[in-house]
C-alpha positions as CSV (number, residue, x, y, z in Angstrom):
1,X,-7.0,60.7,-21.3
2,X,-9.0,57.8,-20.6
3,X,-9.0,56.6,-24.7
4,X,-4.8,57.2,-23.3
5,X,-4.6,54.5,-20.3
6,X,-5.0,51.2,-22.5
7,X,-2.1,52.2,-25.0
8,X,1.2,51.1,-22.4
9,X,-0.4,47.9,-21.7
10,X,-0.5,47.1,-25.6
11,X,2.9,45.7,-26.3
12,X,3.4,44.1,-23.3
13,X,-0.2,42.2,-23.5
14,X,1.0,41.2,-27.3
15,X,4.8,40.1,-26.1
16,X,2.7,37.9,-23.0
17,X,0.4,36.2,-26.3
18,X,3.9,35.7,-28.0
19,X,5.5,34.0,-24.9
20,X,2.6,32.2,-24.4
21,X,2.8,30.8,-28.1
22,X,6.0,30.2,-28.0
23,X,5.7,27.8,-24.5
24,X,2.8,26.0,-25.7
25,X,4.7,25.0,-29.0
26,X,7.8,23.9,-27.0
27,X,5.4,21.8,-24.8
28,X,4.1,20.4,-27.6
29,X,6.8,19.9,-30.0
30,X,9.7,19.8,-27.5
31,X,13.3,21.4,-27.8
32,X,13.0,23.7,-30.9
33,X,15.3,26.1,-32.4
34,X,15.3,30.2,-32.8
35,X,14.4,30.2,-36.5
36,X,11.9,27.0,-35.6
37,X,9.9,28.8,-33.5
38,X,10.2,31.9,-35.9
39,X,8.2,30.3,-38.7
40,X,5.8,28.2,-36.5
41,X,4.7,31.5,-34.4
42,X,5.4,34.1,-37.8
43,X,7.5,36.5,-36.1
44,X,10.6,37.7,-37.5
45,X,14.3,36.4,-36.1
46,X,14.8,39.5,-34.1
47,X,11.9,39.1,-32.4
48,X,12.2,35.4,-32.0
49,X,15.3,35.9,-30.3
50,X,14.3,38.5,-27.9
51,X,11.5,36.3,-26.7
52,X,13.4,33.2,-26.1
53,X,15.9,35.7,-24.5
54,X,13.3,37.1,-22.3
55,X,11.6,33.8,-21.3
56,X,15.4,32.4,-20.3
57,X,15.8,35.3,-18.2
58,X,12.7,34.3,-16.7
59,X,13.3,30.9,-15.9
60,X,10.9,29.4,-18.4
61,X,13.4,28.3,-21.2
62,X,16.5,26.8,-21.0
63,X,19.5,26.9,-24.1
64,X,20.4,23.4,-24.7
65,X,22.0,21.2,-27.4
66,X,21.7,22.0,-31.4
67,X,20.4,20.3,-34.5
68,X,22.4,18.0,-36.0
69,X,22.4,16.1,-39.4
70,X,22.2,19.2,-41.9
71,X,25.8,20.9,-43.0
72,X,27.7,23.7,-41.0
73,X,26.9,24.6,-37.4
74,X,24.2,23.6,-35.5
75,X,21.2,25.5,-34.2
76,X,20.7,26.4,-30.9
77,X,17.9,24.9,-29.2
78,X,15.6,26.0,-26.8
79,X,13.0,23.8,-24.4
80,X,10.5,24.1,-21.4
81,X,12.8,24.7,-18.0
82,X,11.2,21.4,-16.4
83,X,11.6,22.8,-12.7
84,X,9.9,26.2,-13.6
85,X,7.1,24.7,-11.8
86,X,5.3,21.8,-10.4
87,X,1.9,20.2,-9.8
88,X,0.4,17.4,-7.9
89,X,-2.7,15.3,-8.2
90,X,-4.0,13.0,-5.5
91,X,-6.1,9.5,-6.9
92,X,-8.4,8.3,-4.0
93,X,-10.4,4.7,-3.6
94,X,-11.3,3.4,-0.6
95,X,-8.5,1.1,-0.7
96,X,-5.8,3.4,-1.3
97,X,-4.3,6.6,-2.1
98,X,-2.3,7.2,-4.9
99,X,-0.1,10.9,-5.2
100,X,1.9,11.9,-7.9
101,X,4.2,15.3,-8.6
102,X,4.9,16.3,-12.3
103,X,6.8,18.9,-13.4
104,X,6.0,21.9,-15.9
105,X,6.3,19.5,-18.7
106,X,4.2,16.9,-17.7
107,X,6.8,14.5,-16.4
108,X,5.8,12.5,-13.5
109,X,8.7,13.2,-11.1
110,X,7.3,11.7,-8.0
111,X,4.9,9.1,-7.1
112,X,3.6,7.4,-3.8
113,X,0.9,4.8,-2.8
114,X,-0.6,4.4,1.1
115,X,-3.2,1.8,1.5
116,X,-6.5,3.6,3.1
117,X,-7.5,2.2,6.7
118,X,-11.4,1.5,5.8
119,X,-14.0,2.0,8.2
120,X,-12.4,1.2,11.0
121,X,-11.0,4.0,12.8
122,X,-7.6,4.4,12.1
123,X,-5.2,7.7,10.2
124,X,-7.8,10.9,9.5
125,X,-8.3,11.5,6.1
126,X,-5.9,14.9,6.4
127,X,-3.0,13.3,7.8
128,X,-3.5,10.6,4.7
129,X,-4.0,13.1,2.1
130,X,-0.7,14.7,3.6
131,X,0.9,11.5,4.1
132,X,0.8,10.7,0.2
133,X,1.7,14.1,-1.1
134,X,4.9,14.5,1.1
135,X,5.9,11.0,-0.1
136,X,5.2,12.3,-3.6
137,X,6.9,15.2,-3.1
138,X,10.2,13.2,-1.3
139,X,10.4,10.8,-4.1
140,X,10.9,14.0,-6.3
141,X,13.6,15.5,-4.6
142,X,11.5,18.2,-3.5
143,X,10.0,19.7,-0.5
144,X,5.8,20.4,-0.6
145,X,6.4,24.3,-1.2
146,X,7.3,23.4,-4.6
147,X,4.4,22.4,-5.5
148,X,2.0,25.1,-6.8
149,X,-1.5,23.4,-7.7
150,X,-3.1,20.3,-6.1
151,X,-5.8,18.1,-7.6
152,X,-7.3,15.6,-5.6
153,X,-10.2,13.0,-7.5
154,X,-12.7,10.9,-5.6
155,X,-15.4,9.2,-6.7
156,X,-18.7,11.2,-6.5
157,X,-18.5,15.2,-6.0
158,X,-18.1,17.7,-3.5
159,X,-21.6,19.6,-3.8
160,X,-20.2,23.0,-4.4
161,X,-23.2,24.5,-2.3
162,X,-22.9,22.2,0.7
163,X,-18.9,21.4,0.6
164,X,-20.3,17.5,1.3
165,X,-18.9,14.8,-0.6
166,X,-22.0,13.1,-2.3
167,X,-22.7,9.6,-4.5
168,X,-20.1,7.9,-2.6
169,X,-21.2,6.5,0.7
170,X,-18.2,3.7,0.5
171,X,-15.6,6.3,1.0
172,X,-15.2,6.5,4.5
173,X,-13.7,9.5,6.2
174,X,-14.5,11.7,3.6
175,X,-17.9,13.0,4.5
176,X,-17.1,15.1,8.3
177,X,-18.7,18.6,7.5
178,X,-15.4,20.7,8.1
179,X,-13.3,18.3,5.9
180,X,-12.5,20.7,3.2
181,X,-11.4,23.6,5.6
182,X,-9.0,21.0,7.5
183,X,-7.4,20.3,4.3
184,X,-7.0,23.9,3.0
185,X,-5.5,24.7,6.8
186,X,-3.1,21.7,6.2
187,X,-2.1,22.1,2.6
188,X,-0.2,25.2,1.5
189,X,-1.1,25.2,-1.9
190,X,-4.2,25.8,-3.9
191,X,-6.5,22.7,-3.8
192,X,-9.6,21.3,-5.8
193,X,-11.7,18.7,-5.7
194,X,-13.1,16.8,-8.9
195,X,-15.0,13.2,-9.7
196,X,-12.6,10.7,-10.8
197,X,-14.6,9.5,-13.6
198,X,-14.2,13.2,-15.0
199,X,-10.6,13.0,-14.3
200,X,-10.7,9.9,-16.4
201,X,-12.4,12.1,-19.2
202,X,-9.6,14.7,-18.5
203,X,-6.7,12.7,-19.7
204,X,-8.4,10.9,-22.6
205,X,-9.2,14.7,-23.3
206,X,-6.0,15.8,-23.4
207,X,-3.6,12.7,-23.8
208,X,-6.2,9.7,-25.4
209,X,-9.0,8.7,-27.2
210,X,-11.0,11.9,-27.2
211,X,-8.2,14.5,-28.2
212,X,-10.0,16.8,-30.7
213,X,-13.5,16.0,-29.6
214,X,-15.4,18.3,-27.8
215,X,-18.6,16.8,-27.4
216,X,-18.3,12.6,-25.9
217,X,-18.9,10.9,-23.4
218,X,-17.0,8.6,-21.1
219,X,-18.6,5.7,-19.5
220,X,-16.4,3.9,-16.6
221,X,-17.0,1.0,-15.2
222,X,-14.7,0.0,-12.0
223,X,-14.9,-0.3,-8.2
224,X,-18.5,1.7,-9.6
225,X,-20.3,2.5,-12.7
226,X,-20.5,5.9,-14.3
227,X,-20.0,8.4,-16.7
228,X,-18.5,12.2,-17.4
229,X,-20.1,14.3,-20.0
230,X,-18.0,17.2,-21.8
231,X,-20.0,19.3,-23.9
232,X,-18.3,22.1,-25.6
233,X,-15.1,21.2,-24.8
234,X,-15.5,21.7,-20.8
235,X,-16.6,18.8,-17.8
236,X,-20.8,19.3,-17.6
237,X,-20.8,19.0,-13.5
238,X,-24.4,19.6,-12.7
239,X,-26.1,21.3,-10.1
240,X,-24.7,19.6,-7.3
241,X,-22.0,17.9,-9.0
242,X,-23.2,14.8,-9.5
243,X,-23.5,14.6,-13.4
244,X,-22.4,11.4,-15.1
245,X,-23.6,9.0,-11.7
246,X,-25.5,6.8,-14.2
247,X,-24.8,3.9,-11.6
248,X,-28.1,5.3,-9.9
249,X,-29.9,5.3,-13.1
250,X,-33.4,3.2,-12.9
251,X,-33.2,0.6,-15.6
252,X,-36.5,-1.8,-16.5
253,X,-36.0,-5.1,-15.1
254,X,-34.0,-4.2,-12.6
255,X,-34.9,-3.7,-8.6
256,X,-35.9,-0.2,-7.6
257,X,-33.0,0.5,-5.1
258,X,-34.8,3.0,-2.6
259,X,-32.5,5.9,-0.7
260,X,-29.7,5.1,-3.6
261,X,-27.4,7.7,-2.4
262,X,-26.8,5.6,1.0
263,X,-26.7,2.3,-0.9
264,X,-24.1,3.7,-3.6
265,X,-26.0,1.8,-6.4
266,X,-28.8,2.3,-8.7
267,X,-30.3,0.1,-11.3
268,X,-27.6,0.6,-14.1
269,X,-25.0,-0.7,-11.5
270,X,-26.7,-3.7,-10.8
271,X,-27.4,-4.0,-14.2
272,X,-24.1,-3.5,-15.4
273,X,-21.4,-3.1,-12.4
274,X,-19.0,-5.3,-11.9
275,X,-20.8,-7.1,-9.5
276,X,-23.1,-8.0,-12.0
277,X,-20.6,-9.3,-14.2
278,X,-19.8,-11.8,-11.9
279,X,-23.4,-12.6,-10.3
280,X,-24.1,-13.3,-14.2
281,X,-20.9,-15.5,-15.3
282,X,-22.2,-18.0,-12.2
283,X,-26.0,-17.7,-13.8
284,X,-24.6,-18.9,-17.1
285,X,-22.6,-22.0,-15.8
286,X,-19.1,-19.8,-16.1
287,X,-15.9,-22.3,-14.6
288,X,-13.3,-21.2,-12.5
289,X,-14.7,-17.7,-11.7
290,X,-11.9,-15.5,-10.7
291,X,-11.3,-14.4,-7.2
292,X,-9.8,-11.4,-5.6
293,X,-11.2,-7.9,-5.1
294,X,-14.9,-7.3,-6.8
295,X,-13.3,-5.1,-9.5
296,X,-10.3,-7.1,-10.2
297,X,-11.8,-10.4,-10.4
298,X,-14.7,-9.0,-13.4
299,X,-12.1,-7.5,-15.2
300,X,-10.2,-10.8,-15.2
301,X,-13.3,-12.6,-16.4
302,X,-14.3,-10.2,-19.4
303,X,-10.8,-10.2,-20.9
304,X,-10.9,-14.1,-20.2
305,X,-14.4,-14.0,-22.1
306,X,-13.6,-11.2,-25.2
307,X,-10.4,-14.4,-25.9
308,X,-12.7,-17.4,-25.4
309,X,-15.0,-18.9,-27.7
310,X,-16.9,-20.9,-25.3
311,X,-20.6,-20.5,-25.0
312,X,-20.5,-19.4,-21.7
313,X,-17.9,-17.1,-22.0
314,X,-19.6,-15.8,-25.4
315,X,-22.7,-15.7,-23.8
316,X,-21.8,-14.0,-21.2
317,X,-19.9,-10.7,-22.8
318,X,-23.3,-11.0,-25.0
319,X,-25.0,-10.5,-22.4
320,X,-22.9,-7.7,-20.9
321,X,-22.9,-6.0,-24.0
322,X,-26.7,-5.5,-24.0
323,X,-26.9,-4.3,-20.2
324,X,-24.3,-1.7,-21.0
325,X,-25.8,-0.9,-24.2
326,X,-29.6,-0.4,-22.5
327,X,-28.2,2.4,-19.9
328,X,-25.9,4.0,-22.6
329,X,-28.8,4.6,-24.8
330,X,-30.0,6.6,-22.2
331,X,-27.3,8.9,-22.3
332,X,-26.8,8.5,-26.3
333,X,-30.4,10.0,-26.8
334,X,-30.3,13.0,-24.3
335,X,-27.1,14.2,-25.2
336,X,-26.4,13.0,-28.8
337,X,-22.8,13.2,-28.3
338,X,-20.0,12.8,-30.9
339,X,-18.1,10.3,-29.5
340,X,-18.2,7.7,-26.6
341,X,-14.9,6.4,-24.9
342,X,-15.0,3.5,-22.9
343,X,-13.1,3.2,-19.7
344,X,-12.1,1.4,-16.0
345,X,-10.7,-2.0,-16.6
346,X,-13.7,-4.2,-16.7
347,X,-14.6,-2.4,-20.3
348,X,-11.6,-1.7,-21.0
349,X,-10.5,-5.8,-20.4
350,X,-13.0,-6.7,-23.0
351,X,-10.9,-4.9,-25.9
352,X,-12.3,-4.4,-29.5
353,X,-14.1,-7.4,-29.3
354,X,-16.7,-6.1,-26.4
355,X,-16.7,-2.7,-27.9
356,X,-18.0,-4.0,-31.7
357,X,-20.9,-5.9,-29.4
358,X,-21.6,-2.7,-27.7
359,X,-21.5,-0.2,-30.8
360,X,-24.3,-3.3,-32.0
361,X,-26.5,-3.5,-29.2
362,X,-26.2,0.5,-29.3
363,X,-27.3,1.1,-33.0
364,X,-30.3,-1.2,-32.2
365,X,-31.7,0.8,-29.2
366,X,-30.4,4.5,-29.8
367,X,-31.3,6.5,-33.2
368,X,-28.3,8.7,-32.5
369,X,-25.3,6.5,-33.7
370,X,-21.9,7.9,-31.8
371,X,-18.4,6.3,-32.5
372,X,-17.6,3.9,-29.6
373,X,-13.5,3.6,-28.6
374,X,-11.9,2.1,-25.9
375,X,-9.6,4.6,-24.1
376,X,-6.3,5.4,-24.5
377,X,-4.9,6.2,-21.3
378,X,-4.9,2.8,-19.5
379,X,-2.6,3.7,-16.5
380,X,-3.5,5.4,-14.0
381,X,-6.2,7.7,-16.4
382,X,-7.8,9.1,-12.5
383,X,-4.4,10.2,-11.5
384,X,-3.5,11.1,-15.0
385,X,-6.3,13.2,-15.4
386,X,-5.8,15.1,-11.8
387,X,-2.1,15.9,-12.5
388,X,-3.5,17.5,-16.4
389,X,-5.9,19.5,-14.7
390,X,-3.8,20.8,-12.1
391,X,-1.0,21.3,-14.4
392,X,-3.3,23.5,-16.9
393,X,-3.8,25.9,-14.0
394,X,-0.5,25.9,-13.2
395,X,0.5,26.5,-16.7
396,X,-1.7,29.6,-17.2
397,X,-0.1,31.2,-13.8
398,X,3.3,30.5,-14.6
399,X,3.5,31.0,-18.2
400,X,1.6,34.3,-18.1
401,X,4.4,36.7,-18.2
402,X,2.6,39.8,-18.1
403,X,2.0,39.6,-14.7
């Protein structure tokens, strides 16, 4: 008897691996036809067709045009019913929250942006978080029980013992002790919580620089400077989530910043940041330093120094070369990854040009020698990232049709 009770389950485990083939290739070929995802998948025509009927009674599929250019009647084709499902992902800075809504596919459908309040007291961080979404949702035509799976990035990480937000003192609101019960009483959908930076890593993962690769590292530099590590193919979090904040790494030469979780920096930030980008274009005589948000303006200033051939401008993305380079090489010889994809807009501003000085300055201080790229995804890669990783979930809930 008991050798007996596996036995029923059999085919339809195998028919759920079949579907589940089958989706994944129309996700990642698009629109296919009967005999198309026959060969691709090795099962016969009869069996092709009884899957793609069975995932179109399901809602998964949908029959739509046929092939063209080849003689006599075209083939039918099949592709991924968009509104099978959706999923939403939630960008937040302290200036502003960005929430998206794509569908099954990975089409962003819906997308809204409300400017944070800042420290002074003003709309709790619920009703923003709720705010975004249902504008998300609106601008999709849909209502926020459609949405099956959110994921919402910040920078540092909820400590998965504590449920307090850590490394990331300048985002205010975010830190009240009961926060992430009030937002699972308010949202009616599964939620998580991940670093943006790993987000970052997430889409180049998946969509970018790094698809293929299981073993790189991402180093960010932004609003703040760090890092996500993916080792074997999955996000290394740490302990208390706060893998990857190389902004707090101690640097020689650089001053000792005491209690560095309340001050949100470290001596790789000042090092490097984009503070320091600035601080050092005015030691080096840099003209006409851009204004604007901290940010904004270094990123302005390393693309304007990676086209100039100036000796203040050179000088300076020298210079900024080396200070990234000296934390990296940190990283590089701990972890010895693969690859290294550089990302946030002031590396990402300095183009081929600052990542050739880097991949120099790198070989010089690190015996490991990792391939250095800039990163593929350049808009919205946080946001991007969240609506991947909320989609995969949804993807293996939705397309698992032996439930």
């Amino acid at each position: 008897m008991a050798g007996n009770t596996g036995t029923p389950g059999t085919p339809r485990v195998l028919r759920a691996m079949n579907d589940r083939a089958a989706l994944d290739l129309l996700l990642e070929h698009g629109p296919l036809s009967r005999a198309r995802i026959g060969r691709l998948t090795g099962l016969s025509k009869p069996t092709a067709s009884h899957l793609l009927a069975r995932l179109e009674a399901a809602g998964l599929v949908l029959a739509g045009g046929t092939t063209e250019g080849r003689p006599g009647p075209g083939a039918r084709l099949y592709g991924i019913n968009p509104a099978a499902a959706y999923a939403a992902g939630l960008d937040v800075t302290p200036e502003r929250i960005v929430a998206a809504v794509a569908d099954v596919t990975g089409r962003t459908v819906g997308r809204c942006e409300r400017p944070a309040p800042g420290r002074r007291a003003g709309t709790p961080v619920v009703r923003q978080v709720t705010d975004a979404l249902d504008g998300a949702v609106k601008a999709a035509g849909l209502v926020r029980d459609d949405v099956r799976r959110l994921v919402i990035g910040t920078p540092g990480a909820f400590d998965p013992h504590t449920g307090r937000l850590r490394y990331a003192s300048h985002l205010p609101g975010w830190h009240a002790p009961a926060l992430l019960d009030e937002l699972a009483a308010a949202l009616p959908v599964p939620v998580e919580y991940e670093n943006d930076v790993n987000l970052a890593a997430v889409a180049e993962q998946r969509l970018g620089a790094a698809r293929g690769h299981a073993d790189f590292v991402l180093l960010w530099n932004e609003a703040g400077l760090g890092a996500a590590l993916v080792l074997g193919g999955r996000l290394h979090r740490g302990w208390t989530g706060g893998a990857g904040e190389v902004g707090f790494l101690p640097v020689p030469g650089t001053p000792l910043v005491r209690r560095v979780t309340r001050a949100n920096s470290g001596g790789y930030q000042e090092l490097a940041g984009s503070r320091a980008v600035l601080r050092l274009a005015r030691e080096l005589g840099v003209e006409d330093i851009p204004r604007g948000p901290c940010a904004e303006a270094a990123a302005a200033l390393v693309a304007r120094a990676a086209a100039r051939e100036d000796e203040p401008h050179r000088r300076l993305l020298r210079t900024y070369a080396t200070r990234l380079a000296t934390g990296l090489a940190s990283l590089v010889c701990v972890l010895d990854p693969e690859l290294v994809v550089l990302g946030g807009a002031c590396l990402t501003a300095g183009g081929e040009v600052l990542r050739a000085l880097v991949q120099a300055e790198l070989e010089e201080l690190a015996a490991s020698r990792p391939r250095l790229v800039m990163g593929g995804v350049r808009e919205h890669p946080v946001l991007r990232g969240a609506l991947e990783s909320a989609l995969a979930a949804t993807r293996d809930e939705v397309f698992d049709t032996s439930r």
